[in-house]
N, C-alpha and C positions, 0 to 999 in steps of 0.2 A: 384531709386527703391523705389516703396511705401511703406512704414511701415506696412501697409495689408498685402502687399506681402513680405516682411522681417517675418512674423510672419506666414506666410502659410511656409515658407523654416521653419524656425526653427521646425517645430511643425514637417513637414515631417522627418526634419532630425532626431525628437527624438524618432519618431515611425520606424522608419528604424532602428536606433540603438536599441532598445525594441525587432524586430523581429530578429535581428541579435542576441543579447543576449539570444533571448529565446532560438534559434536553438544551440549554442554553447553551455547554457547549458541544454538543452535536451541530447546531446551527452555525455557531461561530467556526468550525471548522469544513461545516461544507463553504461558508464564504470564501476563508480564508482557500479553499481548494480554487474555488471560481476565477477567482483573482489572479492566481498564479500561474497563467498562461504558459510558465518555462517548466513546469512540472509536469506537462501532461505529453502523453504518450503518442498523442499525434494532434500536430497545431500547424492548421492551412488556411491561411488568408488569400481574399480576393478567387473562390472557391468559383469554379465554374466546372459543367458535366459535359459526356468527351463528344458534343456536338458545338460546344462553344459559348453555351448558353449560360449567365449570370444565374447563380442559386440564392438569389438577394433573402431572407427573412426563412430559411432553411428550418422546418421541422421535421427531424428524422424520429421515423417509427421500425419498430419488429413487430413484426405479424407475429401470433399465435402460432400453435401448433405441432405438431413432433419433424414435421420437415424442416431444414435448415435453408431458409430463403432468403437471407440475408438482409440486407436492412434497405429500408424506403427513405424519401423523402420527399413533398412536397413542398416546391419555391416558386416565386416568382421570376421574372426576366422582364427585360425591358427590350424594345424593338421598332423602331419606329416609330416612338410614340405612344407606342400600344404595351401595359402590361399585360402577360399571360401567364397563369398557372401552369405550374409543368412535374409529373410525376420521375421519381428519377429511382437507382438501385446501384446498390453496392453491394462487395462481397466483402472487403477491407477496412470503409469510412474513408478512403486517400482517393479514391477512382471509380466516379460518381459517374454510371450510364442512362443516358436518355431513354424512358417507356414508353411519355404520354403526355400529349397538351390533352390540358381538364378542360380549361374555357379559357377564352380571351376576354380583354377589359378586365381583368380580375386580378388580385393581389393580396398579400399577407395570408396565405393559407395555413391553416392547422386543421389535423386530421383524427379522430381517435375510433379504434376498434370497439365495435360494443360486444357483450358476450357472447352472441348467440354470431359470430365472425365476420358480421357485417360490417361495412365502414363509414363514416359519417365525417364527410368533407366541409369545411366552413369557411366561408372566405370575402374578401370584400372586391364588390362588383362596384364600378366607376362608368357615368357619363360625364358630359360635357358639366360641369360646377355642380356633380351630387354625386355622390356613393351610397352602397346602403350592402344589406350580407345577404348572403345567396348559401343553401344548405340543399347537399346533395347527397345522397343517399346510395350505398352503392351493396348487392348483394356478399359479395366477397371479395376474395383477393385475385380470383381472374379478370372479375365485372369491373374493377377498379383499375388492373391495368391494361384492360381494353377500352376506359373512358366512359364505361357502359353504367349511365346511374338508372337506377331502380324510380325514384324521385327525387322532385327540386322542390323548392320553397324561394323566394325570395322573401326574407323577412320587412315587412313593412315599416318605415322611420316613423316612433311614437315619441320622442325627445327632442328632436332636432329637425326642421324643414330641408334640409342641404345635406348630410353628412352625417355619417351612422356604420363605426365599420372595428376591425381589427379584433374578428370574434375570436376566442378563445372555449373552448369545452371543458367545463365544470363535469356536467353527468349527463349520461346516457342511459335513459330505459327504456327499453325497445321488448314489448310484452308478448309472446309468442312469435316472434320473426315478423311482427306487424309493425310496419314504420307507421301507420295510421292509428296504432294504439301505442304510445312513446309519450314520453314528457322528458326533454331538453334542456338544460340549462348553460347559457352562455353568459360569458362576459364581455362587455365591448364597449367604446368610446363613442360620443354622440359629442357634434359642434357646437355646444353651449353658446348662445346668442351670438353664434356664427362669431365668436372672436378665438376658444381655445377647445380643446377637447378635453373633453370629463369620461368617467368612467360611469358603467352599468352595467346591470345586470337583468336579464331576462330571460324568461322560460317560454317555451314552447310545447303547446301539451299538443300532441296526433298529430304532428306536421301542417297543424291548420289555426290555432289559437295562441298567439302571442301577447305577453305581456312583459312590458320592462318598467323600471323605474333605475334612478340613479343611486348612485355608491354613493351617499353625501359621509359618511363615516371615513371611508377612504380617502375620499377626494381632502375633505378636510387634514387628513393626517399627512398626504403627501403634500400637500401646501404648508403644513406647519415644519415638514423638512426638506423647503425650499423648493416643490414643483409650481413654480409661476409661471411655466408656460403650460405646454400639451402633457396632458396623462394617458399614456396608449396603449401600446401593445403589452401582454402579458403571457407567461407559460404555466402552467401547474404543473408538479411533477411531486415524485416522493422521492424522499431521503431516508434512511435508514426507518422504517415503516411511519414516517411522518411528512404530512403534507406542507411541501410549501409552494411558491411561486416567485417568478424574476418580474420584474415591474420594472419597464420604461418610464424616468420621468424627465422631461424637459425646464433645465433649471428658468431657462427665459424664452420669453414668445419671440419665436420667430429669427433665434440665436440656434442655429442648428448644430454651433458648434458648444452646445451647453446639455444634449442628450446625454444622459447616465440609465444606471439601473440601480436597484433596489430589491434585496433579497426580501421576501415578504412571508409572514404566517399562514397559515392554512385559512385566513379570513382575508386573505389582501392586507392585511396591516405591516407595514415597513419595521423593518427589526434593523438591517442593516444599508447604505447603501456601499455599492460593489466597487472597489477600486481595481480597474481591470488593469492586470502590468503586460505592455506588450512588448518584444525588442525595440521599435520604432516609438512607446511613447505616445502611443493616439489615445487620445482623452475621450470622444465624442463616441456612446454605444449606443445603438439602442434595435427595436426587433430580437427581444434575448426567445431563447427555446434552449429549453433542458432536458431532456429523458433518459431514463433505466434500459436497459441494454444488455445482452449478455455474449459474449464474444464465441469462437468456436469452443472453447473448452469451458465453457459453460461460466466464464467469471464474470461479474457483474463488471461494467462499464459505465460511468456517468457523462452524457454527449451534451457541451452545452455552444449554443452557436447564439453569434450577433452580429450585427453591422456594424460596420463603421463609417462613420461619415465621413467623405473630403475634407469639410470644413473641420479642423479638431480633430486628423490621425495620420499617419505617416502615408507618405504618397505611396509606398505599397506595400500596405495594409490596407486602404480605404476597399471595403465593398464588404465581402462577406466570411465571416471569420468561421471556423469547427476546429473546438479542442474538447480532443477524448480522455478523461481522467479515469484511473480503477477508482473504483469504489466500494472496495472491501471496507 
């Protein structure tokens, strides 16, 4: 081997290791941002919008476009009993206004825009001892705060007889403005022999063919760091042009005061889990949502929201948490 080429390896291997380091700590440092609740720019617990309504499992989106319409969000509410989906808007992220009940019996929504500006609602629809996900379809951003959907799917339970919910949107292809010509991909939890929730993932090709199977790779990696009870809800989002995800995992069944989260790779795989610092000290997170944002003068914004539970978080902190981080 030439001494040239001895020094072209070397040189490769310490630019390999450079871009290696850079990405592990990219990640280490979006955690370490997540965590730090007293750093960010605006941090509002036990978050409700200005008709009174709880924003429990809060995913705020920005619409597209050259208009400046400020930012959305769909959450649920509790009310008698009954959960409802509720479309809400801001101009600030501090002063959240009422637009729109989606549907009732319905909960854990997440929303994402497809390219061609339509929007594609996902959420989990509940009766008396079953839930299962319901996918709605909405022309744009007028149709969607009029409540006005284009179409619905109720996706059919293939894993689980009882319980099938907490979808999450992976991809969107929606092929000439045809929601009939699309292939969907989510991710959701299913009741495993009715004792815990697992995760999966499933596709939907033309809003009429589904298939899922479970995350046995996930599932196994959040159990070998410590998920023994429920594996549920999750967010996708990008960080400095690289994908990742928040993962709720329940350290014990039926301990609700042992809900955390878990930073995760662009595959669901667990990198770090998330030590959230709040003033009050509340341990219990879970329902995380993260997204990219861009404020009025154009600077990027990182919005990450959770709950917190009664059991395991300061009596007021407990409900629903939103802290806005820059993300230069």
């Amino acid at each position: 081997m030439s001494r040239f080429y001895s020094l072209l390896k070397v040189v490769g291997i310490l630019l390999s290791a450079g871009t290696t380091t850079s990405c592990a700590d990219s990640w280490r440092d979006l955690a370490t941002k997540l965590e730090n609740t007293n750093q960010a720019k605006i941090r509002i617990f036990q978050l409700r919008d200005d008709k009174g309504h709880g924003m429990d499992c809060l995913d705020v989106f920005q619409p597209s476009g050259p208009a400046k319409t400020g930012y959305f969000g769909v959450s649920h509410s509790l009310k008698k009993g009954i959960f409802s989906v509720h479309l809400t808007h801001s101009t600030d992220l501090r002063i959240w206004n009422h637009v729109k009940e989606l549907d009732q019996h319905s909960s854990q929504a997440t929303i994402q825009e497809a390219v061609d500006g339509s929007f594609l609602l996902a959420y989990e629809k509940d009766a008396p001892n079953s839930c299962w996900m319901r996918l709605r379809h909405f022309s744009n951003l007028k149709a969607l705060k009029a409540g006005r959907f284009s179409q619905e799917f109720d996706i059919p339970r293939t894993l689980a007889p009882t319980a099938e919910g907490t979808p999450s949107i992976e991809a969107v292809d929606i092929k000439k403005g045809d929601i009939a010509q699309s292939e969907i991909t989510l991710r959701f939890h299913y009741y495993e022999n009715a004792r815990v929730d697992q995760l999966a993932r499933g596709t939907l090709k033309n809003f009429q063919d589904w298939n899922a199977k479970p995350s046995t790779t996930i599932n196994s990696a959040l159990k070998k760091r410590g998920g023994h009870g429920n594996l549920g809800d999750r967010s996708k989002f990008q960080w400095k042009q690289k994908d990742y995800s928040l993962q709720e995992v329940q350290d014990t069944r039926r301990d609700w005061s042992s809900w955390g989260l878990f930073l995760c790779d662009k595959d669901g795989l667990p990198l770090k889990k998330i030590s959230v610092e709040t003033p009050g000290k509340s341990t219990a997170f879970s329902n995380p949502s993260a997204s990219l944002i861009r404020n009025s003068d154009d600077e990027p914004l990182l919005v990450f929201t959770a709950f917190l539970h009664s059991k395991g978080s300061a009596p007021n902190e407990a409900g629903q948490m939103l802290a806005v981080f820059e993300a230069k």
